[in-house]
C-alpha positions as CSV (number, residue, x, y, z in Angstrom):
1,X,-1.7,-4.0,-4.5
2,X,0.4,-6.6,-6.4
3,X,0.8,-3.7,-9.5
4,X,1.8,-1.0,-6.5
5,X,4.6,-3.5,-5.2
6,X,6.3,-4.0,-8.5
7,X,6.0,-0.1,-9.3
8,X,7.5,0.9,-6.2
9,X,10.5,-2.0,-6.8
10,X,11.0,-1.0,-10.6
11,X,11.2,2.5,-8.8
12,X,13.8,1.5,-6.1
13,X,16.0,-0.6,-8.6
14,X,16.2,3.2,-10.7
15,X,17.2,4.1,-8.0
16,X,20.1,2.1,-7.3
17,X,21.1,2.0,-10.9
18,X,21.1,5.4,-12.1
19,X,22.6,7.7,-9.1
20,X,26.1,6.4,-10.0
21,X,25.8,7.1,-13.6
22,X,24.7,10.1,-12.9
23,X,27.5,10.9,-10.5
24,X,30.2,9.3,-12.9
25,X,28.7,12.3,-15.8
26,X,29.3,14.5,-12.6
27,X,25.3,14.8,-12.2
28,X,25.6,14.4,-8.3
29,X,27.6,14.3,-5.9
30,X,29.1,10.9,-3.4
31,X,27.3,12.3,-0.3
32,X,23.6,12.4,-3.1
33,X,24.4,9.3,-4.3
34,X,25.0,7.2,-0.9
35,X,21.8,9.0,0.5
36,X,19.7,8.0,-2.5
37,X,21.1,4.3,-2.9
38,X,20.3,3.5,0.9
39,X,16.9,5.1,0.6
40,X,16.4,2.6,-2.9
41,X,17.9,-0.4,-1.4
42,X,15.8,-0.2,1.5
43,X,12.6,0.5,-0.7
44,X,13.6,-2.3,-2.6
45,X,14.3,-5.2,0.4
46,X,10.9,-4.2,1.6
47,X,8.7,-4.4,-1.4
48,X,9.8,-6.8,-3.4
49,X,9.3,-10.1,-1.3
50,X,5.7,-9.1,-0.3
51,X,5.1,-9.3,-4.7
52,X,7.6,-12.1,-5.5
53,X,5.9,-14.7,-2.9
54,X,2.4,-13.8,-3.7
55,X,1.1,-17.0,-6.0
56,X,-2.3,-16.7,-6.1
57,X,-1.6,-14.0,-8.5
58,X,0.0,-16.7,-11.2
């Protein structure tokens, strides 16, 4: 579950990084790259706590 967690974080940061390089190359456009970057930010904020708190994984 812990390996599933970070994916789907590494996933979601992607997803806030790249949309606005790919908009700034003219890849996508402002309404794609909002849409996207709430979606990742959301995905984000709710996987990544349930993985970063977890300690009997260390």
């Amino acid at each position: 579950m812990r390996k599933l967690l970070q994916l789907a974080s590494s996933l979601a940061l992607a997803g806030i990084v790249i949309p606005p390089i790919l908009y700034f190359t003219g890849g996508l456009t402002h309404d794609a790259v909002k849409s996207v970057t709430l979606v990742a930010t959301i995905l984000w904020f709710a996987a990544t706590p349930f993985w970063m708190n977890d300690r009997s994984q260390t």
